[in-house]
C-alpha positions as a printed Julia matrix, in Angstrom:
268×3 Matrix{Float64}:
 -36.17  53.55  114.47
 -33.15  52.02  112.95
 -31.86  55.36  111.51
 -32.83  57.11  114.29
 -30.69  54.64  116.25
 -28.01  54.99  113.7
 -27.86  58.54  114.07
 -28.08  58.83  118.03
 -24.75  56.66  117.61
 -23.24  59.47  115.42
 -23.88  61.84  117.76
 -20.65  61.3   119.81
 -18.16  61.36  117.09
 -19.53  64.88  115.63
 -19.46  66.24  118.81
 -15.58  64.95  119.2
 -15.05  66.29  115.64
 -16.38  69.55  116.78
 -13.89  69.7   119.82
 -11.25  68.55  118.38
 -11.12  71.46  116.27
 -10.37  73.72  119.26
  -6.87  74.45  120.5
  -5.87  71.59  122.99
  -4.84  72.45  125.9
  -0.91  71.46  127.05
   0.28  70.97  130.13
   3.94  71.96  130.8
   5.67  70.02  133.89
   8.27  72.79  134.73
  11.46  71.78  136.27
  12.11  71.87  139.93
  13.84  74.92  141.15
  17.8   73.99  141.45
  18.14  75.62  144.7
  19.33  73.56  147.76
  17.96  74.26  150.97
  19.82  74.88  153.73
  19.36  75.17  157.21
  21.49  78.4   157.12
  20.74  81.57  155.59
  22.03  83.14  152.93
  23.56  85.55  155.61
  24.69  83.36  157.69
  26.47  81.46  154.96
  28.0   84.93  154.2
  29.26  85.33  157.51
  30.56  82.42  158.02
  33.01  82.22  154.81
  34.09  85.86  156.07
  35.16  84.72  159.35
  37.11  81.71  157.46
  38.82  84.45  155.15
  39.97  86.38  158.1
  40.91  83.14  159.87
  43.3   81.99  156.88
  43.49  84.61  153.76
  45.11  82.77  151.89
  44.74  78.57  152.72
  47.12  76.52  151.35
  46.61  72.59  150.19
  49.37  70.62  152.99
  50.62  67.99  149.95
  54.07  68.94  149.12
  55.15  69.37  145.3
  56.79  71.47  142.99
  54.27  71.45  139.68
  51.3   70.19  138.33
  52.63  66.43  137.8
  53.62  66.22  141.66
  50.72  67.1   142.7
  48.53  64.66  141.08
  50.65  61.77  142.24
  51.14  63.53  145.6
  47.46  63.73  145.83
  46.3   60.16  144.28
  49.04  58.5   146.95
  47.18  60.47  149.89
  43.65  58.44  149.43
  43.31  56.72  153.05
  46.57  58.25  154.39
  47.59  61.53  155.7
  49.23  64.52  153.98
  52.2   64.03  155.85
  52.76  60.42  155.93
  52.54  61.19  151.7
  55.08  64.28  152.15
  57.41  61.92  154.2
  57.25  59.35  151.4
  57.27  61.69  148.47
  60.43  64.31  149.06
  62.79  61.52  147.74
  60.72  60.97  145.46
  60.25  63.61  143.58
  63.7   65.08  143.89
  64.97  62.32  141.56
  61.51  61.98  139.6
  59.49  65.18  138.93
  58.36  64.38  135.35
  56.36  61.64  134.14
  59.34  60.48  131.93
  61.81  60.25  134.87
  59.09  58.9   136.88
  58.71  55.95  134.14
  62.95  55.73  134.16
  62.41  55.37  137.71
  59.96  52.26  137.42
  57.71  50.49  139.35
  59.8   48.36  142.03
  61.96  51.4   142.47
  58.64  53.63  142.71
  57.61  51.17  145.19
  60.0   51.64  147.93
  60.04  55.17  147.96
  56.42  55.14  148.8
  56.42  51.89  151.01
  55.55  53.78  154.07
  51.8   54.85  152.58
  48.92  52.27  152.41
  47.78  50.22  150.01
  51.51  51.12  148.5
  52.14  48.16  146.06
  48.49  49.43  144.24
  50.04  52.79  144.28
  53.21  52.54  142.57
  51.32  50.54  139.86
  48.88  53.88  139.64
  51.95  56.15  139.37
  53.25  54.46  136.59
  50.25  53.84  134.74
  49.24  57.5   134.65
  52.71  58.78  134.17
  52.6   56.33  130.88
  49.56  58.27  129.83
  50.75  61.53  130.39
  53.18  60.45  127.95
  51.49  58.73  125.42
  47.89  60.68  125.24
  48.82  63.67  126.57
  52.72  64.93  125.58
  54.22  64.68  129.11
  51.32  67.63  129.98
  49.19  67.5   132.84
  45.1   67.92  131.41
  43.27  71.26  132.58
  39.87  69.58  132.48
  38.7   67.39  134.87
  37.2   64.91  132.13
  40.62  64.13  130.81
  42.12  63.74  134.37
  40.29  61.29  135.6
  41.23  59.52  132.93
  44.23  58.96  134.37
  45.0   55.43  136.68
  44.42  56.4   140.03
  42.88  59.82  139.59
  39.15  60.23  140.94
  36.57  63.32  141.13
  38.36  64.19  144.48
  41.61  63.95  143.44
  40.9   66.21  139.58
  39.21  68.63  141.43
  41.95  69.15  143.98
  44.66  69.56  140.83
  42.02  71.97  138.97
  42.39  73.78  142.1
  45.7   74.02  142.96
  47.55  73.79  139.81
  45.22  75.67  138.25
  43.27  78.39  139.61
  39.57  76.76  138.93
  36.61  77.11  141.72
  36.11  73.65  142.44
  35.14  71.37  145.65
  37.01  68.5   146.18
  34.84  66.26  148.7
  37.4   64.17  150.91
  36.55  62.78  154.51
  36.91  65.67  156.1
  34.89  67.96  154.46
  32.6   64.93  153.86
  32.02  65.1   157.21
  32.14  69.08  157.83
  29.24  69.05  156.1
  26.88  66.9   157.44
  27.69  67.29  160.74
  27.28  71.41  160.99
  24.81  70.44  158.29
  26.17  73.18  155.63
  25.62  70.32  152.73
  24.3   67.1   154.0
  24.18  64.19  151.74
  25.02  60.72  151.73
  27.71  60.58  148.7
  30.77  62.96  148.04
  28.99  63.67  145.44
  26.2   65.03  146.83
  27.9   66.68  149.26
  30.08  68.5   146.64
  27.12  69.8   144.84
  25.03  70.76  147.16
  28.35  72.7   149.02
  28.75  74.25  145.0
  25.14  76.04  145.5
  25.37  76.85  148.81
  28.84  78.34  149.16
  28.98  82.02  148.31
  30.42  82.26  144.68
  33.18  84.58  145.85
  34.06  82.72  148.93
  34.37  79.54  146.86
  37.71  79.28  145.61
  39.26  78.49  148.97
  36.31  77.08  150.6
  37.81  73.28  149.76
  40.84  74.47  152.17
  38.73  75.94  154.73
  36.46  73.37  155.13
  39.55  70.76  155.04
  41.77  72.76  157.84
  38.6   73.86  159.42
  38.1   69.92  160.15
  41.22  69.04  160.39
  42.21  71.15  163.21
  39.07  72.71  164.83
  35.74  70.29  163.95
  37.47  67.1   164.85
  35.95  63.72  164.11
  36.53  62.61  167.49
  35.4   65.52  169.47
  35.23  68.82  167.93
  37.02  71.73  169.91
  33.83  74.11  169.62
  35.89  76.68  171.95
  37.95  77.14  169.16
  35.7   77.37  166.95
  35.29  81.19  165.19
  31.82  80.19  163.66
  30.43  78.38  167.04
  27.63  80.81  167.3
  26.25  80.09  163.81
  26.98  76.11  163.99
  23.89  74.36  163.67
  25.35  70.76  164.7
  23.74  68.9   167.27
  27.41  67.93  168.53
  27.84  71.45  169.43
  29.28  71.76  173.16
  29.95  76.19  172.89
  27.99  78.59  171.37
  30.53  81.76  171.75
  32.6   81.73  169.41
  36.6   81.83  169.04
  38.75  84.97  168.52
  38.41  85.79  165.12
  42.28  86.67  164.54
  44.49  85.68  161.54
  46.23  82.54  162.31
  49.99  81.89  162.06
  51.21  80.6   158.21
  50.65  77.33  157.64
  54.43  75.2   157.37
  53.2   72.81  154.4
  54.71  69.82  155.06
  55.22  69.49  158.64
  51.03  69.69  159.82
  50.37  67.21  162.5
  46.77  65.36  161.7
């Protein structure tokens, strides 16, 4: 009995010998699928870029400057203040101080009254030196072309790289500010709670080839049409495809060209 006992105890582990021998199965966990949902179609989306290319062929950014190094001060003084309250500050500016190096001749007190008009001002000028130090010292007086080494910069977010990437030079990106923070959630193109959410999800939902100006359109689109305090859906060329639940008009606005934009002199 006892090696009868002994053996019905043995059993087990030569059957798990004997199965263990077999090819185990594996389970591979795939990745979710990248794609964003959206509650317009891929059509839709289409159509809706198109009507925004007719609109404005060629958008234009409404921060005044002359090269790559005014533009990233230009842009890093216009957090929480408009474009032209920073062009109104700015054109003495950067008539006397268009270069990092005269910008750090120029100095911080001085830097500081040209720019006195903007909020949060005293912070600012501080910024503007800071980064126009760096330029200097890490990167030869040269403006970066990646947005890793730009936002190393004082005073230089996500927003602000991916407008200079943009504009000075030539690269698809989206730079998420409040008004296209907004744009997007409200019509519900992107929602998301962060910019950058929003800029990701607008980054897979934006048609590739509409997406180098679609930062612009979205920005004058809200600026001047999809108003935060009341949008003006009658002049609105993409009323009929507008899924927001503000929506007061669902024909939409004579798609014509619009005049040239005047950078510099845009009312907000």
């Amino acid at each position: 009995m006892a090696a009868e006992y002994r053996f019905s105890m043995a059993s087990p582990k030569l059957k798990s010998s004997a199965t263990s021998s077999q090819p185990a199965k594996i389970t591979v966990r795939r990745k979710k699928a990248t794609t964003v949902r959206s509650v317009y179609s891929e059509a839709e989306r289409e159509e809706m870029f198109r009507r925004f290319s007719v609109q404005r062929p060629e958008p234009k950014g409404e921060l005044e400057h002359s090269n790559p190094f005014t533009l990233v001060v230009a842009v890093a003084l216009s957090a929480q203040a408009t474009d032209a309250g920073v062009n109104k500050a700015t054109r003495a500016l950067f008539k006397i101080a268009d270069t990092p190096e005269k910008m750090l001749d120029l100095g911080e007190e001085k830097v500081r009254d040209y720019i006195k008009t903007i909020g949060l001002y005293r912070n600012k000028a501080k910024n503007v030196i800071a980064l126009s130090r760096m330029l200097v010292d890490v990167f030869g007086g040269v403006v970066p072309e990646t947005r890793d080494e730009l936002v190393m910069l004082p005073g230089v977010g996500r927003k602000t790289a991916n407008v200079v990437l943009s504009m000075a030079f030539g690269q698809a990106t989206m730079a998420v500010d409040t008004h296209i923070f907004r744009i997007a959630n409200r019509i519900r193109l992107a929602p998301g709670k962060t910019p950058d959410e929003v800029e990701a999800r607008l980054m897979k939902v934006i048609p590739k080839h509409y997406l180098y100006h679609a930062h612009h359109w979205l920005i004058l689109h809200g600026r001047y049409t999809c108003k935060a305090r009341r949008p003006e859906c009658e002049r609105c060329v993409i009323a009929d495809l507008c899924r927001s639940p503000e929506k007061t008009c669902d024909v939409p606005a004579p798609l014509v060209e619009l005049p040239p934009q005047v950078i510099g002199e845009a009312v907000e």
